[in-house]
N, C-alpha and C positions, 0 to 999 in steps of 0.2 A: 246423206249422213256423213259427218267429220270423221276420218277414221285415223289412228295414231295409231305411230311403228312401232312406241312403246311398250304397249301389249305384243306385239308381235317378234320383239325381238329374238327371245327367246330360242324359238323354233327355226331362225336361219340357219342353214345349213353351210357349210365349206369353211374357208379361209379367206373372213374380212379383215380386213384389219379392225373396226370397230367393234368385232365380234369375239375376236382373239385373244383372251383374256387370260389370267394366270391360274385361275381355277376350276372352272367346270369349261373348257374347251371342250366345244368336241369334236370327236376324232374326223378328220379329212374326209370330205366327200369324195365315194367313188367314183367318178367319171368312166365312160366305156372308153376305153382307150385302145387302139388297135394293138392286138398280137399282129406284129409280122414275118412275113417267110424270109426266112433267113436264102434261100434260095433265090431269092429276085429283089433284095438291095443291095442296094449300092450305099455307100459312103454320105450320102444327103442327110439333111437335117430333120430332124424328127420334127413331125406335127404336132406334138403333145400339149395340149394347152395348160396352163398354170392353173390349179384350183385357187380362185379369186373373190367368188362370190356367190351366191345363192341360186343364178341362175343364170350370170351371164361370163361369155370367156373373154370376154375381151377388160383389158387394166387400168383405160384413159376413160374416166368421165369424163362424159360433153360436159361443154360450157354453153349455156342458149344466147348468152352476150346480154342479160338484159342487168339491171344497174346492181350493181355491189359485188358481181363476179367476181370481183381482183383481191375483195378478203375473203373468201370461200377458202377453208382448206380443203386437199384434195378429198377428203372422208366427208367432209360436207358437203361437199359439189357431185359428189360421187351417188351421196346417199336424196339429194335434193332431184337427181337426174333420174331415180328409179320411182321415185315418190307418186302416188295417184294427185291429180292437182287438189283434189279436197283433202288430203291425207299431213298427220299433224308430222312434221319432223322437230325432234328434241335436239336441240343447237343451244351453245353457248357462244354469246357474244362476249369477245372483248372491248373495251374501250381505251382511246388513247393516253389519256394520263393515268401512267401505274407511278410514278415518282412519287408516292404515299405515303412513306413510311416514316415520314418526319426526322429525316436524319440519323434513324437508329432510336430517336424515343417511341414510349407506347405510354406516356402519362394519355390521362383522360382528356387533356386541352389538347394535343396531339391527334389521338383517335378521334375527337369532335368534329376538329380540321379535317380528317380525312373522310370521315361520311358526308360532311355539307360539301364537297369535292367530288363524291360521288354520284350525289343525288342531282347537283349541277349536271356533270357530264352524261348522267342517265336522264332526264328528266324529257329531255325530247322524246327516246323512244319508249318511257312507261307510260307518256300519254296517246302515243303512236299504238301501244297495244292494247291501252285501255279501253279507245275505242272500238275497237276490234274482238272485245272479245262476245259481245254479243252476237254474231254474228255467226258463232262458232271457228272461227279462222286461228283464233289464239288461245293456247291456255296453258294452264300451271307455268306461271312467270314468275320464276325466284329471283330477285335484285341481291346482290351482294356489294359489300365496303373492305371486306378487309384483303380483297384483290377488286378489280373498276371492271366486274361481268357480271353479266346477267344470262339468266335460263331462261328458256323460253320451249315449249310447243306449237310451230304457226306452218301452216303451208306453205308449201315453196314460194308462193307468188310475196307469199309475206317475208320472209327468209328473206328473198333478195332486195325485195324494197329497205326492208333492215341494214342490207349491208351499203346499202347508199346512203343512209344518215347520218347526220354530225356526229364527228368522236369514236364512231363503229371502225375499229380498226382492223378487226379481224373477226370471224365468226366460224365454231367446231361443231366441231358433232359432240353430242353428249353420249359420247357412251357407255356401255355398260360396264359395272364394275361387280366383282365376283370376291368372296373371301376364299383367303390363301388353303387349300387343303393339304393334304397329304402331297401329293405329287402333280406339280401343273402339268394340267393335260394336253400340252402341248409337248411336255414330254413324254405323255402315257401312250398319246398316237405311236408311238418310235417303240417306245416298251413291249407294247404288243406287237408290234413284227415284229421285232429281235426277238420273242422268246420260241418265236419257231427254228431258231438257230442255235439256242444256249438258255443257260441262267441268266439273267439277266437282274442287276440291282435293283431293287424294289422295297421302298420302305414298308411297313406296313401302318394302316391308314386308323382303324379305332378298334379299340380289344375293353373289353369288361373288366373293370379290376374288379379282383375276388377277395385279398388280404391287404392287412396293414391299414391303419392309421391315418400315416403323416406321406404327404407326396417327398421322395427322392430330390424334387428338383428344388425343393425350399429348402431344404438343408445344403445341400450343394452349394449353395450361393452364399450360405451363410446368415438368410433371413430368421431363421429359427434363433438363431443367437444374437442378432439383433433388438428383435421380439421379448427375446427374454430380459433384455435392459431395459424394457418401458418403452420401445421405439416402434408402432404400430402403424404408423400414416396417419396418424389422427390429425385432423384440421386440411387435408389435402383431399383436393376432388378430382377423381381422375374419370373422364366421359368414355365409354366402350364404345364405338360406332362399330357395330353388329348385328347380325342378325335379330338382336336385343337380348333380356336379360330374365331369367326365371327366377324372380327374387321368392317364392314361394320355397324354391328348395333351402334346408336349412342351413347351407352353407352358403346363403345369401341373404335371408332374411332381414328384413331390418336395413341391408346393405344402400339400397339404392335410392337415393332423396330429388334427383329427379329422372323425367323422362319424354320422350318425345318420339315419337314414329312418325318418322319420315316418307316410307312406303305404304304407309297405312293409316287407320285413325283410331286405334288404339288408344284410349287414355290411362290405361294403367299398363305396368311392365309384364310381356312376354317373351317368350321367345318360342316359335313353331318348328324352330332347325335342330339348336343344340347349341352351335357353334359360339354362340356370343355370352352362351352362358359356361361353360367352357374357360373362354377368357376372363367371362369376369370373375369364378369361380380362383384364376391364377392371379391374377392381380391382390384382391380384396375377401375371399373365401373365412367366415367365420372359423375360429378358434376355437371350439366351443360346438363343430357339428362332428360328426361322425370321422372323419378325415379333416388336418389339417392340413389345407391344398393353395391358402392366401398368404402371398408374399407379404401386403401388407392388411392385416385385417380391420385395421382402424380406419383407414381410407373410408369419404363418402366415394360411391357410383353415382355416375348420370348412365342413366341408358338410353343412346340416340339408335334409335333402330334408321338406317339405312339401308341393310339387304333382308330382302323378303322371305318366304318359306323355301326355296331354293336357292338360298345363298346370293341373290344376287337383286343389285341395283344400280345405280348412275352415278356417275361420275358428279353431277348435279345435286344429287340424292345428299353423296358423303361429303361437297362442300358444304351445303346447307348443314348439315349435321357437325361437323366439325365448328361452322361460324357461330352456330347455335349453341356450342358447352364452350366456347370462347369468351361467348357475350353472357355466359350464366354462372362465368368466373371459373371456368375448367382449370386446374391447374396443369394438367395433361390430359392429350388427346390419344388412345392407345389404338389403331388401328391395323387388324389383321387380316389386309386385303388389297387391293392391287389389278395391274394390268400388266404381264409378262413381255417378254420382248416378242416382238409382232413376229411372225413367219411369214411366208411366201412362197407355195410349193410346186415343185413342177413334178410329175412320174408320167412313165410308159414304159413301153416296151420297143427293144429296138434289135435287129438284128447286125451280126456283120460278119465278110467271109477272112480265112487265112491270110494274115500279112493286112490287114484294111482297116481302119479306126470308124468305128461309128460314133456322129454326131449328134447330138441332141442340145435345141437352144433353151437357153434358160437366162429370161430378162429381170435385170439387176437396176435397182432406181436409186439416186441419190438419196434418196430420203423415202420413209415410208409414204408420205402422203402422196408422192408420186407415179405411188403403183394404181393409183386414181385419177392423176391429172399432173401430165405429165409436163407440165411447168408451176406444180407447187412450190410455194416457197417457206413452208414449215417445215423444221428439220428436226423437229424433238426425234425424231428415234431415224437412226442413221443406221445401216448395212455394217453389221461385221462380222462373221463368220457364214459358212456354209455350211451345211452338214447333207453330206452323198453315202447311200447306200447301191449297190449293185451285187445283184442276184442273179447268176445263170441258172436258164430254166429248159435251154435243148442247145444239144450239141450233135451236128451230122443229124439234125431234121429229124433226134430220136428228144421224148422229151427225158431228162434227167430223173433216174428213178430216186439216186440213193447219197447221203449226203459224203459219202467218199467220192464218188465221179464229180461232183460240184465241185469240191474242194480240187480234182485234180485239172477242170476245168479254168477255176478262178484262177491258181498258179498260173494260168497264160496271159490272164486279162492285165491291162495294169491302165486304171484311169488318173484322168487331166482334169483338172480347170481350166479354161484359158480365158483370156479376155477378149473384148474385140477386136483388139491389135493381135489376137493368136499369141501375145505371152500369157505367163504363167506366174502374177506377183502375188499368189497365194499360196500358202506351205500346205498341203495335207497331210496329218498323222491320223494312225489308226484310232478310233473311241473306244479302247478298249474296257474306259471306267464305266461303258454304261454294262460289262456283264461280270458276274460274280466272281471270277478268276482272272477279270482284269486282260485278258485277250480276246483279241475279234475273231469270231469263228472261221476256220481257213475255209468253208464255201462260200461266203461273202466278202464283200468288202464294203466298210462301214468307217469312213471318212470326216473328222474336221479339219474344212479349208479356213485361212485366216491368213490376214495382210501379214507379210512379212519383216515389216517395220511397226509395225504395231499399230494404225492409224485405222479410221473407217476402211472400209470399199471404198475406193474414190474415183474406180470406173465404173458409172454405168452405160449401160445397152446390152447388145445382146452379146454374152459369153455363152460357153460351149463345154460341155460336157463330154471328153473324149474317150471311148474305149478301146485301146489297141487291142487287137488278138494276136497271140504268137501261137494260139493252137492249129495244129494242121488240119481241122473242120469249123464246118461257117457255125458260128453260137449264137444264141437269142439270149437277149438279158432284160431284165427286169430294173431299173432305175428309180428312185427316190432322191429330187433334192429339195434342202430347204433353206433359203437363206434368211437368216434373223435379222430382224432392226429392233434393237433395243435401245431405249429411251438413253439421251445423255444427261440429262436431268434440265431440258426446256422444254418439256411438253409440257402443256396446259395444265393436268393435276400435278407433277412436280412445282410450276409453278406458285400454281393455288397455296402449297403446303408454305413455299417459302416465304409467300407475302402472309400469312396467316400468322406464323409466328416469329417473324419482324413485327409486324404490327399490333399482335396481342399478347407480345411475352409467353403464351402458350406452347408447352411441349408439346410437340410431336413424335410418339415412338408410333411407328410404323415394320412391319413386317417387310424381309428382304423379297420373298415370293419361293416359292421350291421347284423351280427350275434349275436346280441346278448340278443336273446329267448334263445340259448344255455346253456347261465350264465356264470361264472368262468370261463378263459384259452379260450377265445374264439377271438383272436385280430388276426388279418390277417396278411400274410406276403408280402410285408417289414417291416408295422410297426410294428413287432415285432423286428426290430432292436434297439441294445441300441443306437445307434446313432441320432437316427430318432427320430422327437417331432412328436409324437404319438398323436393323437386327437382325441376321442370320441364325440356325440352329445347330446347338452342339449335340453329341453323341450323351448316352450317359452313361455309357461303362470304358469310356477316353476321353481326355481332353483333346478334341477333333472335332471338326466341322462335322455334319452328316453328308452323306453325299446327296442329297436333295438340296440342303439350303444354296439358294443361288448365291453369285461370285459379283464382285466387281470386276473391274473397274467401270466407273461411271465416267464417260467423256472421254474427249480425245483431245491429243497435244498438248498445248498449256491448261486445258480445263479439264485434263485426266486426275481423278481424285478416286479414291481405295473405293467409297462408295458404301462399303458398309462400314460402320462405327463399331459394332461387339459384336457379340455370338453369347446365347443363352441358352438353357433346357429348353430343346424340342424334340426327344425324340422319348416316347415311351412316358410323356405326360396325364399325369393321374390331377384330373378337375372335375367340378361339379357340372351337371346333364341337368337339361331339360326334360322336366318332370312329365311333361306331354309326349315325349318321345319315347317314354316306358314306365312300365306298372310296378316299378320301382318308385316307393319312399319317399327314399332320399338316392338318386342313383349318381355314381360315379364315372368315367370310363375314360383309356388311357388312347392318348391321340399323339399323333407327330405333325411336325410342321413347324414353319418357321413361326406360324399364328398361333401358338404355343410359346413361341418361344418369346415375343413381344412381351406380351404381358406381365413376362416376368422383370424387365425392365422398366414398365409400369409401373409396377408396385415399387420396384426399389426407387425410381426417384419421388414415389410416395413418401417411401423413409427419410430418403435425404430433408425433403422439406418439413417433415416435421422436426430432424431433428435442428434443421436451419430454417427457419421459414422464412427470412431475407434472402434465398439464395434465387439467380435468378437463371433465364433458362441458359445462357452461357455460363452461368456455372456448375450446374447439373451437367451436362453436357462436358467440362474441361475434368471432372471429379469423376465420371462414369470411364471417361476415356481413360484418366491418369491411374486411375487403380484398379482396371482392367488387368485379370494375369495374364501374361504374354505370352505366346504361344509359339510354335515352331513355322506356321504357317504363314504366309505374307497376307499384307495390310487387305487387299480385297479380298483374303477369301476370311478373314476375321476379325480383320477390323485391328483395333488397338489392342484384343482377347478375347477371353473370358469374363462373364461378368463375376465383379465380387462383392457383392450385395456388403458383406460386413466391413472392407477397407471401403468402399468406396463413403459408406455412413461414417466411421472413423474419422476419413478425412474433412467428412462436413462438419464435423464438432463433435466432440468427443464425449462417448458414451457413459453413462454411469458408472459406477462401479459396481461389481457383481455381487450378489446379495451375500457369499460368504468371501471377507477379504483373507481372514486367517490359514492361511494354510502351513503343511507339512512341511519339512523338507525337501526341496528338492531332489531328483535321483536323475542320475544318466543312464537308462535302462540299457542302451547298447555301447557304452563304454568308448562313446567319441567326443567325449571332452563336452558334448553339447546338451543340458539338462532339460531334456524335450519334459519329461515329468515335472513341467513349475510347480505344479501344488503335489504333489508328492504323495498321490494316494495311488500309486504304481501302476497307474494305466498312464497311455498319453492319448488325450480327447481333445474334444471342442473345450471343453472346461479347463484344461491347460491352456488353451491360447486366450481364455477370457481372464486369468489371474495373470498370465503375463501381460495384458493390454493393461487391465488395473495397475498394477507394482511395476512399470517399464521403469517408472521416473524413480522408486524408493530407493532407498538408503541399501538394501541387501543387494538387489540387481545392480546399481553401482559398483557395487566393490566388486563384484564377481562379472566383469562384463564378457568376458570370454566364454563362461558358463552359457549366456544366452545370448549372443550374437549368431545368432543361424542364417542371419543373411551373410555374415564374413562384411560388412561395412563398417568394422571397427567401434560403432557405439551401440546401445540398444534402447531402439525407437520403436516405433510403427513397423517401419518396412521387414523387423524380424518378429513381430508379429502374425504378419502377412506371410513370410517363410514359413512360420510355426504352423500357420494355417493352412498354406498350402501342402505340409507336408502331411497332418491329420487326416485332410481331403484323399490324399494318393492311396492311403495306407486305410 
């Protein structure tokens, strides 16, 4: 019988990198690792092996030498080397001509060119599988155009025959991909051992709303006033690639015209999870249900289900789904999911006596793919930081009872990176943002390493993890490291994103991923594509990042770029639930994450395009950035800002006028010369800044421009608008 890892993936255990994903990680297999007697080491290197894989400790997949081994990436070579020989491994070939894009066109004579281009350079191996799959050797084979790959499920023996055929230039692993949740569990590993030390930051993950109406995050942004000028997304299709979509609740209803399951054969819209109904609840959510929770409620949905009843599906899965609301005229594609920056861990336990440094090795690869084969030549996700914890647990061969002797323990200790040359070109500071008072508790020590000059790792081999004792008794300590390779935005699904929308004028908003206790270099892949409007999440009672939404910077040297583009509502999000998931109605419930916060970006370039529908996706993208509020924080941790839903539609073409233009007199309620009350019925609201958007250009505001200049640029346009508004928002 054919058996496929597919099914199986799921239940891997450790730290694969094809496994390691930004959502439902799970926590680091315990290996037995020796306690040692501080009384009989010495100074040698600790045996501790790196949790790497589901059953094996060793890091270099063989290579068997038979034909196409030279485009294996190492996660493919890796996964093809564990494989039963009847067993189906899920791989993505590339092919050698991606020069596709038609020079930056996406007209239909263009895209016609570039499928009869693909079908060319694919055509050898879809008859090469065709025949094959009777046989049971081959199945579920996806062909794709708007990137030159194909999917494929084949045995190894097939696999490598593949990678010796014409135009095969390369061949991955397909694997799995997971929607963005609350907090990637790749941080949540670290979470839960820190919080036996302190408080430790922890968002919280989904709560019940019980009151109100209208979601917090629509109004914030300014959609609700948009909304109210006639500007709903009407004529704009924006595809959910998600868990799918519960068009039965009534805040979807009606909403979604088409649909497609990818992990399933569903022909009508569901969703088993929650999550995608969730988002699509924030993009497109009726007017008109119990909660107003849809940014834009005129938008048509596609619901492409890609992740299955546990959140989770393929790499494979979401290009298919994306090519698919592409080719069915998506106008954007809203995806809130991802693959975080890969880890690599090593831990044990190590003792050492007064005056003596204990070692422990811990091996550093060029590239992720080469913690699999250790002359990979794929570098999508590259080493750049380290993250070390140490914990003493006896001292004088007593073990430590109480967390004041730790602490007076640790005082002695003081750890190294080094490299293989024995320096030291990494800085370590303490992490002290991952606990609630912003310090590392004094009985540990809890470390990020990071180049010094800001570049990758660029040594690999074996480095050393050093712990000096100045205590006058031999101590035992306990270690955790783990070094990150995060995507620079050339792995395979960033690519995918960027050749997709070159080639189909198709937006791509994408979730930044909620890694981000990490810090710096910490943004999931796709969106680490340059293509892709990247979206991290903000707080909703500051204008601040949360501290979950992951960080850029994306790349290194001349190709370092901020990485994410904005920052939206993600945290304490109120959207529509799937109706299978409780004996609720119509039910609600309030989530965090950056997969929250996408959609809300979604919906706004819904608005932009109805209220432009020539606008193209460089100009959504130049209009989303430009009137972005600006923030105190730097470009990778928020991009260009905050989103502003109602300037950023402003700037696409200018909104109606509001249904009452008559107003009062103006009033300066706080007597600083600035007439925040335009209409003059002695509040200052959203409705103030919508009669100053109507009357910026008349004949009254003219005369008086001092009255309404609130940005201080000496005339009154837009931009003291956008002041007016943003000071409504503060207040």
């Amino acid at each position: 019988m054919i058996r496929t890892q597919r099914g199986t993936r799921a239940v891997v255990v450790g730290i694969v990198f094809c496994l390691l994903l930004s959502a439902t990680l799970a926590p680091v297999s315990k290996a037995a690792l020796p306690t040692t007697d501080v009384d009989s080491v010495g100074p040698e290197r600790s045996t501790a092996a790196a949790t790497v894989s589901d059953s094996a400790n060793n890091t270099t997949a063989s290579d068997n030498g038979t034909t196409g081994s030279d485009v294996l990436s190492g996660v493919a070579a890796y996964r093809l080397s564990r494989a039963e020989s009847d067993e189906l491994v899920p791989v993505i070939l590339v092919f050698d001509d991606q020069s596709r894009d038609g020079g930056g066109r996406n007209d239909t004579t263009t895209r016609a060119q570039i499928r009869a281009t693909t079908n060319r350079t694919q055509s050898d191996v879809r008859e090469f599988l065709d025949a094959r799959r009777a046989n049971g050797t081959v199945a579920d084979v996806k062909p794709f155009w708007t990137r030159n790959a194909l999917a494929v499920e084949a045995t190894p023996a097939v696999v490598r025959t593949l990678g010796g055929m014409p135009n095969v230039s390369a061949i991955h692993y397909d694997r799995p991909i997971y929607a963005t949740g609350s907090v990637s569990p790749s941080v949540s590993a670290y979470l839960d051992s820190l919080s036996a030390y302190g408080e430790t930051v922890r968002p919280d993950s989904v709560q019940r709303a019980t009151s109100g109406t209208e979601s917090w995050s629509v109004k914030s942004i300014g959609a609700d006033a948009v909304q109210e000028r006639g500007i709903t997304g009407t004529g704009a299709n924006v595809s959910v690639i998600d868990s799918g979509i519960d068009d039965s609740h009534p805040a979807l209803r009606g909403q979604v015209v088409r649909w497609q399951d990818f992990v399933g054969d569903s022909s009508q819209p569901f969703d088993p999870w929650g999550h995608g109904t969730h988002v699509a609840g924030t993009v497109a959510g009726r007017t008109d249900a119990n909660r107003s929770v849809g940014v834009a409620p005129g938008a048509r949905l596609f619901g492409a289900r890609a992740l299955n009843a546990d959140g989770q599906g393929s790499m494979s899965d979401v290009m298919a789904a994306m090519e698919w609301s592409a080719e069915n005229h998506a106008d954007v594609v809203s995806a809130s999911l991802g693959a975080s920056p890969f880890p690599l861990e090593y831990r044990g336990e190590r003792g050492v006596r007064p005056n003596e440094t204990g070692t422990a090795d811990i091996e550093l690869y060029a590239n992720g793919s080469g913690v699999y084969q250790t002359n990979a030549k794929y570098d999508g996700f590259k080493p750049a930081y380290v993250y070390v914890l140490v914990e003493p647990t006896r001292v004088g061969g007593e073990q430590i009872q109480s967390d004041e002797r730790r602490a007076e323990v640790m005082r002695n200790l003081s750890v190294t990176l080094r490299d293989p040359a024995g320096e030291t070109p990494l800085r370590g500071v303490d992490a002290g943002w991952w606990f609630a008072d912003g310090r590392v508790p004094a009985q540990i020590a809890y470390q990020r390493f990071t180049p010094r000059n800001g570049t990758a790792i660029e040594t690999p081999g074996n480095w050393s993890l050093d712990v000096e004792n100045d205590h006058p008794e031999s101590v035992s300590y306990r270690y955790r490291t783990t070094a990150y390779y995060p995507s620079n935005g050339s792995d395979q699904f960033s690519r995918y994103v960027d050749s997709l929308v070159t080639t189909t004028d198709t937006v791509a908003v994408i979730s930044a991923g909620n890694a981000g206790l990490l810090g710096n270099r910490s943004v999931a892949s796709p969106g680490a594509s340059a293509g892709a409007i990247t979206v991290g999440a903000s707080r909703q009672t500051a204008s601040d990042v949360t501290s979950f939404s992951s960080r850029g910077p994306v790349g290194f040297g001349a190709d370092r770029r901020p990485g994410i583009d904005l920052i939206a509502p993600g945290e304490n999000v109120t959207s529509a639930y799937s109706t299978s998931q409780t004996d609720e109605a119509e039910p609600y419930v309030t989530r965090d994450g950056t997969s929250m916060a996408a959609p809300h970006v979604s919906g706004t370039v819904a608005l932009l395009l109805d209220a432009n529908p020539n606008a193209t996706r460089s100009d959504v993208t130049r209009v989303l950035r430009s009137t972005a509020r600006p923030l105190p924080q730097t470009a990778p941790t928020v991009g260009a800002g905050m989103l502003d839903t109602w300037s950023a539609v402003n700037e696409t073409a200018e909104l109606p006028p509001s249904v009452t233009t008559e107003t009062a007199p103006p009033t300066d309620p706080d007597g600083d010369g600035r007439y925040e009350d335009v209409n003059g019925d002695g509040n200052v609201t959203l409705a103030d800044v919508q009669t100053l958007f109507a009357h910026r250009n008349a004949g009254a505001v003219e005369d008086s421009q001092e009255a309404f200049d609130f940005s201080g640029n000496g005339r009154v346009n837009v931009v003291d608008v956008q002041a007016l508004f943003a000071a409504v928002r503060e207040n």
